[in-house]
C-alpha positions in Angstrom: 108.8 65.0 128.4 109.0 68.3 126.1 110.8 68.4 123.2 111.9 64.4 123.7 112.2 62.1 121.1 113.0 58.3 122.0 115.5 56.9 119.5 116.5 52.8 119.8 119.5 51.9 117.2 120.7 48.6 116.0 124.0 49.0 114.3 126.5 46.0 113.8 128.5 44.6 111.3 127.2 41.2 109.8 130.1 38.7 110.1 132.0 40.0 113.2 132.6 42.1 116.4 131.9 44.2 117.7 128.9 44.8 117.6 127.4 48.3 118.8 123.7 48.5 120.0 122.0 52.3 121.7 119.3 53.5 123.3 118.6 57.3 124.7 116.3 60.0 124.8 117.1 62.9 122.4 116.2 66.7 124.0 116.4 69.9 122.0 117.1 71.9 125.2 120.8 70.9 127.0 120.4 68.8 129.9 122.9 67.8 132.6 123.8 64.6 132.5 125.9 62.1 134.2 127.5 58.9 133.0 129.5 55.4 133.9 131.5 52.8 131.8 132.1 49.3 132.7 134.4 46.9 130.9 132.8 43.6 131.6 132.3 40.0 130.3 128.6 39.1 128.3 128.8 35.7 130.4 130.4 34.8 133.8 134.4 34.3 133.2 134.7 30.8 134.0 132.3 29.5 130.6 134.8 29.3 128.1 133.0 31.6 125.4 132.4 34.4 127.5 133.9 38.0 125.7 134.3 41.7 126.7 131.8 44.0 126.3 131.5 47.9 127.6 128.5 49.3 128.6 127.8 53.3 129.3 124.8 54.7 131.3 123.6 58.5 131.1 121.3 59.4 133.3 119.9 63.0 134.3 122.1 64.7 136.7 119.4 66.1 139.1 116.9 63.3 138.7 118.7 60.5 138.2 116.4 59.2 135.2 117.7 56.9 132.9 118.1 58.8 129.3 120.9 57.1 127.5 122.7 53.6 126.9 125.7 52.5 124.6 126.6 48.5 124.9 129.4 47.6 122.6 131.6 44.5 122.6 132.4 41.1 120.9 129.2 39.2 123.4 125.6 39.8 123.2 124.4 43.6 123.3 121.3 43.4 122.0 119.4 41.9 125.6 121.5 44.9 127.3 120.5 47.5 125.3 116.6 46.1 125.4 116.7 45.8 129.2 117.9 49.5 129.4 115.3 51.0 126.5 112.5 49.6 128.7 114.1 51.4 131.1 114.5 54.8 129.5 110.9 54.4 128.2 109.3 53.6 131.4 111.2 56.7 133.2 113.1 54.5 135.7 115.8 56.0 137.8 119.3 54.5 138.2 118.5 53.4 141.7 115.9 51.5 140.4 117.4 49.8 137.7 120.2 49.0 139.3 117.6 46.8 141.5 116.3 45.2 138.4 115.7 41.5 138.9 115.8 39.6 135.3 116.3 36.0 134.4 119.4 34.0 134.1 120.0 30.3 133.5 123.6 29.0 133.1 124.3 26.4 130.8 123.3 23.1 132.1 126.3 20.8 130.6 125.2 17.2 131.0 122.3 17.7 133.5 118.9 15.9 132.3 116.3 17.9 132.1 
């Protein structure tokens, strides 16, 4: 990784939405890139606090490598923007984090534990 600097920002406004959290790798030579946007929810539709947020994945056109990631939105972007930093720094390919498998646990509303 010549010339490659990892940079991981936090940015977001204390008080209220959106908030904007990145991740990519910086190169001083040009490299081609690819990217994709989704307009999602942070949480499944039906729970009635769930909010739009938009994530954006760059990857390297040739290898496929994850080098960038931009979540912004009124939910939770900081967990999407760690999941794909570990990503970026690890080398993983978009194939491959696409196939990620992480933890989820729904609320559980009146269920005793």
């Amino acid at each position: 990784m010549r010339n490659r600097a990892f940079r991981h920002s936090f940015i977001s406004r204390d008080g209220g939405p959106p908030e904007f959290k990145s991740a990519d790798v910086f190169t001083a030579e040009s490299m081609p890139v690819a990217s994709a946007r989704i307009e999602s929810n942070d949480l499944a539709s039906y729970y009635p606090p769930a909010r739009k947020v938009w994530v954006k994945l760059i990857a390297e056109r040739e290898t496929h490598k994850l080098v960038g990631a931009q979540v912004v939105g009124y939910g939770e972007a900081a967990k999407r923007v760690d999941v794909a930093a570990t990503a970026i720094t690890s080398g993983m390919k978009v194939e491959e984090f696409a196939q990620l498998d992480l933890a989820y646990s729904p609320p559980y509303f009146g269920t005793p534990c």
